[in-house]
Backbone as CSV, one residue per row, in Angstrom:
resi,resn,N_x,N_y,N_z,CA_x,CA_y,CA_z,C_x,C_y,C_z
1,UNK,57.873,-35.115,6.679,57.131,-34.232,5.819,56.481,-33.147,6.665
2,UNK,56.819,-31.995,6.210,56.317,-30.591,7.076,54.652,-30.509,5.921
3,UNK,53.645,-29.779,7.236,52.691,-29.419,6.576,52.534,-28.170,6.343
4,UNK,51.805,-27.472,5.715,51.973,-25.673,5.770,50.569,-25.692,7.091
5,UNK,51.118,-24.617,7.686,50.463,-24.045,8.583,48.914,-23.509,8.078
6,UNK,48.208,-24.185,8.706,46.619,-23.687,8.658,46.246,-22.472,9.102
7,UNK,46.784,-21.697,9.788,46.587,-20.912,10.723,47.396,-19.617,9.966
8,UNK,47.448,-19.505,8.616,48.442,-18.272,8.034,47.013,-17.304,7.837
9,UNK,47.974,-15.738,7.793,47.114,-14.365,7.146,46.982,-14.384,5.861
10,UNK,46.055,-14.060,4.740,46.277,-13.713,3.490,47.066,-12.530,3.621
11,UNK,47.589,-12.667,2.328,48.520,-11.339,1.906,47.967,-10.064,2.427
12,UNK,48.717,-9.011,2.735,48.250,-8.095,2.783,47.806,-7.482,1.617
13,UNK,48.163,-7.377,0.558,47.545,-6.775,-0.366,46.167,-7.462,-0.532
14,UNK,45.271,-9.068,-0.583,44.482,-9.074,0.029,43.304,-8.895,0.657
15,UNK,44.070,-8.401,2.200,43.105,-7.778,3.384,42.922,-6.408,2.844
16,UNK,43.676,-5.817,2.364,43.708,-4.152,1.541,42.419,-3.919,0.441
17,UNK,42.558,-5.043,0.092,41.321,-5.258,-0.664,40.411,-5.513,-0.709
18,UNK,40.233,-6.168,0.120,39.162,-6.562,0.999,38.203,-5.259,2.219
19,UNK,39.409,-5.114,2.451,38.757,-3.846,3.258,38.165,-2.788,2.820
20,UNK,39.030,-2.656,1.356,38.437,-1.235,0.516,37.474,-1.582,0.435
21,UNK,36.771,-2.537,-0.036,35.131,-3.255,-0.296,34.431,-2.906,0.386
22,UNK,34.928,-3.310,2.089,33.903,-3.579,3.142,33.491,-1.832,3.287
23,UNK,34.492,-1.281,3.096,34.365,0.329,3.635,33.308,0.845,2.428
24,UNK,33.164,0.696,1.021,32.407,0.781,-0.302,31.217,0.438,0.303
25,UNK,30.759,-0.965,0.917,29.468,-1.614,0.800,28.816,-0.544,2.227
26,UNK,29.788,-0.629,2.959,28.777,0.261,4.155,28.919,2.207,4.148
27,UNK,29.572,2.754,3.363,29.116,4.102,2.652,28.549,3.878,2.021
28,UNK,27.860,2.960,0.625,26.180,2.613,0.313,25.149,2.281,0.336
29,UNK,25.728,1.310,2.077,24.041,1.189,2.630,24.198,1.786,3.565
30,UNK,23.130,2.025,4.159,23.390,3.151,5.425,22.643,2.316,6.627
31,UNK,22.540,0.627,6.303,21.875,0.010,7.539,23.251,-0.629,8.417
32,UNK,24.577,-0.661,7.320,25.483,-1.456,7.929,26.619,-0.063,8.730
33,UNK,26.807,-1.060,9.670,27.704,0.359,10.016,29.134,-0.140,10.766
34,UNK,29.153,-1.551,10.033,30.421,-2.282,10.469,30.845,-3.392,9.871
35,UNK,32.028,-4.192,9.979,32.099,-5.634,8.632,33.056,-5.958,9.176
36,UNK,33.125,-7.899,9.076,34.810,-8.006,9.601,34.311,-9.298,8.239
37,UNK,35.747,-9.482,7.753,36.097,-10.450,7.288,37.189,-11.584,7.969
38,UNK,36.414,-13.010,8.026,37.332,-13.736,8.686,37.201,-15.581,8.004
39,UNK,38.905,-15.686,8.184,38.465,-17.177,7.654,37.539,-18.167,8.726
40,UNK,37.600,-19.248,7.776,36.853,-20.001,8.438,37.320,-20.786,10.132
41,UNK,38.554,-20.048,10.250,39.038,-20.792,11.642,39.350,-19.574,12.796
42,UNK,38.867,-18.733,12.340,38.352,-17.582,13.156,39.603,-16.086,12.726
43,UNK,40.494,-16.369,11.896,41.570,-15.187,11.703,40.748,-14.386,10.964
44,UNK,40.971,-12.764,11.301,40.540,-11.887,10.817,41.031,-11.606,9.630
45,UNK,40.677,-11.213,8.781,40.800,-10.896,7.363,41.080,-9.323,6.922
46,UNK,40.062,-8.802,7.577,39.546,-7.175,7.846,39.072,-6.874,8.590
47,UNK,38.589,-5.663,8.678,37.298,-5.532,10.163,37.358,-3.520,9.517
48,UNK,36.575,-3.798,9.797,35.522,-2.161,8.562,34.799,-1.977,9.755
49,UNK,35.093,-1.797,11.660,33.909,-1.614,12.553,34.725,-0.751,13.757
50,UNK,34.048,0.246,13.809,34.236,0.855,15.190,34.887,0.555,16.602
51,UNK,34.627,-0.691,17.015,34.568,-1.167,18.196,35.983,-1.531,18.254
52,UNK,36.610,-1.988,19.233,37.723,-3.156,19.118,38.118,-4.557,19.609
53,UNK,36.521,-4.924,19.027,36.341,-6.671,19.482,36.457,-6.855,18.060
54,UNK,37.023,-6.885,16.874,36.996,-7.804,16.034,37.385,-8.858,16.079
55,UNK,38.763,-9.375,16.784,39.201,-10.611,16.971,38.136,-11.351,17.572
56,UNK,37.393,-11.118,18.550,36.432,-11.537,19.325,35.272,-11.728,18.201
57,UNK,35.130,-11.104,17.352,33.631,-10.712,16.337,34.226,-11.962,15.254
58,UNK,35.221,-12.323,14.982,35.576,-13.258,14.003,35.596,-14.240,14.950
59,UNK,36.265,-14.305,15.965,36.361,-16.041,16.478,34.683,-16.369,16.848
60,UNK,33.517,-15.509,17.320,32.210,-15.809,17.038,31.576,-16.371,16.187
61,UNK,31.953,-15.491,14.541,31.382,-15.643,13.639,31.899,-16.936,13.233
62,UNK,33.305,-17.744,13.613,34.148,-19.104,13.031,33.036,-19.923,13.719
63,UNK,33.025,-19.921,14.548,32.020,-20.632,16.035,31.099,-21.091,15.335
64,UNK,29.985,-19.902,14.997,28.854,-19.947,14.301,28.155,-21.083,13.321
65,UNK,29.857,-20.645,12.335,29.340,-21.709,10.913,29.887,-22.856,11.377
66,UNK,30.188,-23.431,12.324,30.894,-25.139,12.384,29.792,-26.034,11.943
């Protein structure tokens, strides 16, 4: 018996959607000025941020909530 892989991307359509959000919520507040979305085992989802540590900014944030 095969298991499905834990470790998959959501769809892209999705992360597309997701992202449109993240980009919405921080052009209406003006305190945020970045966003990553990531599951709970550290894969990025989105990332709405300047820098180019998101992979790094999600496997933190997985860390975090254990």
């Amino acid at each position: 018996m095969r298991f499905p892989s834990l470790r998959r991307r959501p769809p892209v359509e999705l992360r597309e959607e997701v992202l449109r959000e993240m980009v919405l919520l921080r052009e209406r507040t003006p305190d945020i000025s970045g966003s990553v979305a990531c599951t709970v085992d550290g894969l990025t989802v989105a990332c709405d941020l300047n820098a180019d540590n998101a992979e790094q900014t999600a496997a933190l944030s997985a860390a975090c909530s254990r």
